[in-house]
N, C-alpha and C positions, 0 to 999 in steps of 0.2 A: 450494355456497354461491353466494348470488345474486351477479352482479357488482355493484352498490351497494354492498354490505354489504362484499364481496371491498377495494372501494376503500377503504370507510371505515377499514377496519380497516388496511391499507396508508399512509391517510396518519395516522392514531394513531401505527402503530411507527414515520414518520418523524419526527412528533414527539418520540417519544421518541428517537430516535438525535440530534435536537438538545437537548433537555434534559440527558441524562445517556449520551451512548452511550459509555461507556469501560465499561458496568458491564452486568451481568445485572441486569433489571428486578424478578427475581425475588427473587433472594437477594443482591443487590448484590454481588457476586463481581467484584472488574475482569476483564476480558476480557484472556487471554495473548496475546501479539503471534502474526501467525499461527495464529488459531483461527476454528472453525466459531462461525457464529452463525444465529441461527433466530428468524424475527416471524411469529407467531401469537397465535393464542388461547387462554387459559387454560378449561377446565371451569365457573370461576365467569364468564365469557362478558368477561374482562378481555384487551385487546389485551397484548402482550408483545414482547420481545426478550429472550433469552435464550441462555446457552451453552450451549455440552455438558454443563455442570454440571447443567441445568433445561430442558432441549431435553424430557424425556420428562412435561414439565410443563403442554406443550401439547395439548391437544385437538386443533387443527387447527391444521399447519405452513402456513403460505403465502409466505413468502420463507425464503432461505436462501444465507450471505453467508461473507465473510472478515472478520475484523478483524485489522488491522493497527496497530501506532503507530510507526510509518517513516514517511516521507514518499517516497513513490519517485516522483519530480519526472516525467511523459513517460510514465509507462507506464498504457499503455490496452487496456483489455479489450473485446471484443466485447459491443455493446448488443441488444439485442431490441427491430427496431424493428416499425411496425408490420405486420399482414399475414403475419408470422409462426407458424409454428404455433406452441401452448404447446409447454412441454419437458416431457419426463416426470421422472417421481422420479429415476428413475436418470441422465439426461441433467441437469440438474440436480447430484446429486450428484457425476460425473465433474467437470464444470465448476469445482467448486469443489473437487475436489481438484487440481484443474490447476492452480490460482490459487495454493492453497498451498505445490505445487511450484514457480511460477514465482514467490513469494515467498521461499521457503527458495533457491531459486541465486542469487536477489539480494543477498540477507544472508551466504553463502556467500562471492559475488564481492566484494562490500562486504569481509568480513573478511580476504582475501585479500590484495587492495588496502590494506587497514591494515597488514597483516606484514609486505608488500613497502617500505612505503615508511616500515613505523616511525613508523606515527600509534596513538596510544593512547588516541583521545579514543574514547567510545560513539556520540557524535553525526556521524560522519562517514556518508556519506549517496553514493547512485546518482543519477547522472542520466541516463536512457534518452531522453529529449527532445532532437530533430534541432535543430541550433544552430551555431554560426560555429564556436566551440571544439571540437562534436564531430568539426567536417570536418577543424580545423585539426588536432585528435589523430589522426585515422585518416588522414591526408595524411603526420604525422611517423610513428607505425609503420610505417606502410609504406614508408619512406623509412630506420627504423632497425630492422629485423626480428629484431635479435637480444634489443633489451630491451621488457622486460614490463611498464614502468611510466616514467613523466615524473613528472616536477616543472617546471612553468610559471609565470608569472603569472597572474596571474587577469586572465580577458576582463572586458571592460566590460559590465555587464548580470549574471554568471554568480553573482555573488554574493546577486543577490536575492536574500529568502527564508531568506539562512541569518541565523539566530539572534545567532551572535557573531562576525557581520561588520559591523553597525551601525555601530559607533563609528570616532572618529579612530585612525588609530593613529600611532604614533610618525613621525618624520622619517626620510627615510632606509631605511626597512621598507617593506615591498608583502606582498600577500596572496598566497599561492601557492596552487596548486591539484593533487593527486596524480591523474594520470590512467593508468586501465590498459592494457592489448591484451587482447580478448577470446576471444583464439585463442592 
């Protein structure tokens, strides 16, 4: 494939990862949290993204992803910048079972953290992202090494981004925050 062509079709599937990316382009399937995903070309010469459901739908594979619907706030993956060599199929596919497994221990840790500290919501969430509060947690573990979890206040800043921290809340009440030990 020419590289022009290679591009065009690259920024089509990001297109479509902004119109509609929760779903298979193909058969409209939402994508499972945690699953392979694939942007290519169809036979009738149509860009796509698609999942394992319709991965053998493609003609030619040219990208190949994780989908997630987590939010995992900090956590960064290694880019392909440039001067790099290509990857191959297989360097490529290791890569992105790597992703899946450093997805599945997050969700893992995440659930873990919810039994310990007796949160039952779904929406409770990882923050791998270096910050006041993560020094201030790993300063108190270290300082209390027999327990596996706090309960804090919430830092100033820490609560951006969550969903159902918007609003006023009562007099009297503060937001708390449940933090683990990673060892």
């Amino acid at each position: 494939m020419k590289p022009s062509a290679r591009r065009r079709i690259e920024r089509q599937i990001t297109e479509l990862m902004k119109a509609d990316g929760d779903r298979c382009s193909s058969c409209k399937t939402p994508f499972p949290d945690n699953s392979r995903t694939f942007g290519g070309i169809t036979a009738g010469g149509d860009s796509a993204l698609v999942g394992e459901c319709c991965h053998r739908k493609l003609k030619d594979t040219i990208l190949s992803g994780v989908y997630v619907d987590q939010r995992y706030k900090g956590l960064k993956f290694g880019q392909a910048g440039q001067g790099q060599q290509p990857r191959s199929a297989a360097q490529i596919s290791e890569a992105v079972d790597a992703m899946q497994r450093t997805f599945q221990r997050m969700d893992q840790a995440t659930d873990t953290v919810k039994v310990k500290g007796g949160v039952a919501t779904k929406d409770a969430r990882i923050n791998t992202a270096d910050s006041p509060w993560k020094d201030d947690d790993a300063r108190w573990f270290k300082a209390n090494q027999t327990r596996s979890h706090r309960l804090r206040p919430a830092f100033a800043g820490e609560l951006e981004g969550l969903s159902n921290a918007d609003g006023p809340i009562p007099a009297g009440h503060e937001y708390q925050m449940l933090a683990a030990c990673r060892t």
